[in-house]
C-alpha positions as CSV (number, residue, x, y, z in Angstrom):
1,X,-10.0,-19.4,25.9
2,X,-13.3,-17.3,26.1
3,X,-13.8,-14.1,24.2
4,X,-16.7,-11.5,23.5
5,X,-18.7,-11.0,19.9
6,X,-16.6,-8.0,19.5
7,X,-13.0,-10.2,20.3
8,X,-14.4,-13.1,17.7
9,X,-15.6,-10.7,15.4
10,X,-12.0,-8.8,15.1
11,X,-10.5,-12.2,14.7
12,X,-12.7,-13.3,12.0
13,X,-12.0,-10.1,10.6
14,X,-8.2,-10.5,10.9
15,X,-7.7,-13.6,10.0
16,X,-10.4,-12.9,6.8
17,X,-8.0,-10.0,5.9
18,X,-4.4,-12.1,5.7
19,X,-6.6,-14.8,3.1
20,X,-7.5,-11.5,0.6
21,X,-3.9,-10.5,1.1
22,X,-2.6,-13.9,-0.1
23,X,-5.0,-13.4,-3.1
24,X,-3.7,-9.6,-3.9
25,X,-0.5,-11.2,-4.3
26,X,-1.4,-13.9,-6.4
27,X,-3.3,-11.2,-8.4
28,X,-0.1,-9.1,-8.9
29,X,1.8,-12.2,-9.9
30,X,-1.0,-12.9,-12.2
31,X,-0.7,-9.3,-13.7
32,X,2.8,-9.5,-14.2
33,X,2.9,-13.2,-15.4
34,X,0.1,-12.0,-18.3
35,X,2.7,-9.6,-19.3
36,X,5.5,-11.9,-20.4
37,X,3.7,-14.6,-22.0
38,X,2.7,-14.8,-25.6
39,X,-1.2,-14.1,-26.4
40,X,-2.1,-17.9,-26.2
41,X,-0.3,-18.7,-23.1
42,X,-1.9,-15.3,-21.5
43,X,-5.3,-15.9,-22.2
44,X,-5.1,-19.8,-21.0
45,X,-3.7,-18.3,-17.7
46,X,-6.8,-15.5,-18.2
47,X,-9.1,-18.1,-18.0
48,X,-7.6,-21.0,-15.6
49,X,-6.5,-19.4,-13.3
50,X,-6.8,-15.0,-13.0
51,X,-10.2,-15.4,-13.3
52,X,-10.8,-17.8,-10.4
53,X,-8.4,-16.2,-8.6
54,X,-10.2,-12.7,-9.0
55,X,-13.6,-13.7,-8.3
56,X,-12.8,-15.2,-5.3
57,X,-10.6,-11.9,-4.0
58,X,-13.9,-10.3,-5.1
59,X,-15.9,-12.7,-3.1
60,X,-13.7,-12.4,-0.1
61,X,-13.3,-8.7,0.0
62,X,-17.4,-8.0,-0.4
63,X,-18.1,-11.2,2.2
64,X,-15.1,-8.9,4.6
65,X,-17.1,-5.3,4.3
66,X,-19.9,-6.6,4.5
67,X,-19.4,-8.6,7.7
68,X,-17.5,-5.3,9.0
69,X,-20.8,-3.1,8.3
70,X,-23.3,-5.3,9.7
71,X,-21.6,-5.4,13.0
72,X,-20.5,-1.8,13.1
73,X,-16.8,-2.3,13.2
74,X,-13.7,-0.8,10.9
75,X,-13.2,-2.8,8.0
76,X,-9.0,-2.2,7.7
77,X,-7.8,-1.2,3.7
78,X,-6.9,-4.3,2.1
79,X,-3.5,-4.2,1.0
80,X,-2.2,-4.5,-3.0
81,X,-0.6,-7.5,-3.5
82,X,3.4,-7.1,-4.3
83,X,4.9,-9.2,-7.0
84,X,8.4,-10.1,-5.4
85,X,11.4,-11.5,-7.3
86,X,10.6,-14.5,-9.4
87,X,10.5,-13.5,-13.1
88,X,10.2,-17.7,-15.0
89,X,6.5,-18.3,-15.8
90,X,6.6,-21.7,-13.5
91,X,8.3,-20.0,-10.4
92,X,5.2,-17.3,-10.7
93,X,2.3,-19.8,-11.1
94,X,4.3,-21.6,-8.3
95,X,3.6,-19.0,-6.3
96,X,0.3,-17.7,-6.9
97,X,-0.4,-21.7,-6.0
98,X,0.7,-21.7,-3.0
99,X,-0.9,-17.8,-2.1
100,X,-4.6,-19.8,-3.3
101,X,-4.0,-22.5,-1.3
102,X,-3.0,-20.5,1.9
103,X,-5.9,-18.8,1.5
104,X,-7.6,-21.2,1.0
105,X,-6.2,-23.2,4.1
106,X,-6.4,-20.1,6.4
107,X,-10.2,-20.0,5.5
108,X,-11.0,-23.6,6.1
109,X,-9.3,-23.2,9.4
110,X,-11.3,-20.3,10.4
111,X,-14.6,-22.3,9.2
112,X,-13.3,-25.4,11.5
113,X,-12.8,-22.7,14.1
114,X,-16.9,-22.6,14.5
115,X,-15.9,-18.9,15.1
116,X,-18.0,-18.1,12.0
117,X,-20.9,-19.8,13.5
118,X,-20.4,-18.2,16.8
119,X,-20.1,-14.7,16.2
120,X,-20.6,-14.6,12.7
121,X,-23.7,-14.9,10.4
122,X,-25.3,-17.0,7.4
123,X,-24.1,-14.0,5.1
124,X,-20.5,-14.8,6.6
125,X,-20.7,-18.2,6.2
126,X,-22.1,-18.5,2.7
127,X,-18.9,-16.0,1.7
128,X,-16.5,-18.1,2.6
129,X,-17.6,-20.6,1.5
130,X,-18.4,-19.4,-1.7
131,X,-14.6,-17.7,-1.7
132,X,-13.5,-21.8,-0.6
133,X,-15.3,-23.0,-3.7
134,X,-14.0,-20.8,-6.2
135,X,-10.2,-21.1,-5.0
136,X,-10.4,-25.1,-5.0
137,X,-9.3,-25.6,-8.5
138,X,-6.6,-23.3,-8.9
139,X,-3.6,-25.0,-7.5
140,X,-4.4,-27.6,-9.8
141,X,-5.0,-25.0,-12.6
142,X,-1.5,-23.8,-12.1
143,X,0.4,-27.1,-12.0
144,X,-1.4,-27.8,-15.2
145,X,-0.2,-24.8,-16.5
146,X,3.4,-25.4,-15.2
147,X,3.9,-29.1,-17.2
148,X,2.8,-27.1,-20.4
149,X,5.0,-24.0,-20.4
150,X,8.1,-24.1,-22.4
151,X,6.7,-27.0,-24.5
């Protein structure tokens, strides 16, 4: 399938966005999570897992308006993550998991794509990358966290 700059561009763009939505909702499950737990339990998740989490939506989002600037084209308002249903501790980290590993999946796909190689730029490529290495640990981080809760 061919496709111009401005086609593979929008894509990146796209596909960019749906990885920072993943990690708006894990953010809003972290938020909510911090509230029910007990001041040790909060500041373990604090520093395992929100703070990854937040420095790579951070990452991600700066990487996305950046990219949009530099070519000229509408950078879309990221959406605020929604927390949903589950209320235990485990079924949250559960899912702020699996939101960090979507993202992170969605992102390694788009790298695999070569898209941001052909109509992207170093800057582009060093952000997701960056955003890939700071998302890495946190599935992990969060099953950790899972075996220890209620203990």
């Amino acid at each position: 399938m061919s496709y111009t700059n401005e086609s593979g561009r929008r894509q990146v763009l796209d596909e960019m966005a749906a990885a920072a939505d993943e990690l708006s909702t894990a953010l809003a499950v972290l938020g909510e999570l911090y509230e029910r737990l007990d001041e040790h339990g909060a500041e373990r998740v604090e520093q395992t897992v929100f703070r990854p989490v937040q420095s790579a939506y951070g990452q991600l989002k700066r990487t996305y308006v950046e990219f949009a600037a530099r070519h000229g084209m509408p950078a879309r308002t990221l959406r605020a993550g929604e927390v949903g249903l589950p209320t235990d501790p485990r079924a949250m980290l559960e899912r702020v998991a699996d939101a960090a590993q979507l993202a992170d999946t969605s992102l390694g796909e788009l790298q695999d794509s070569l898209l941001p190689i052909e109509v992207g730029d170093e800057a582009l490529r060093a952000g997701l990358s960056r955003t890939r290495t700071l998302l890495g640990p946190v599935p992990a981080a969060c099953d950790a966290l899972v075996r220890t809760f209620g203990r």
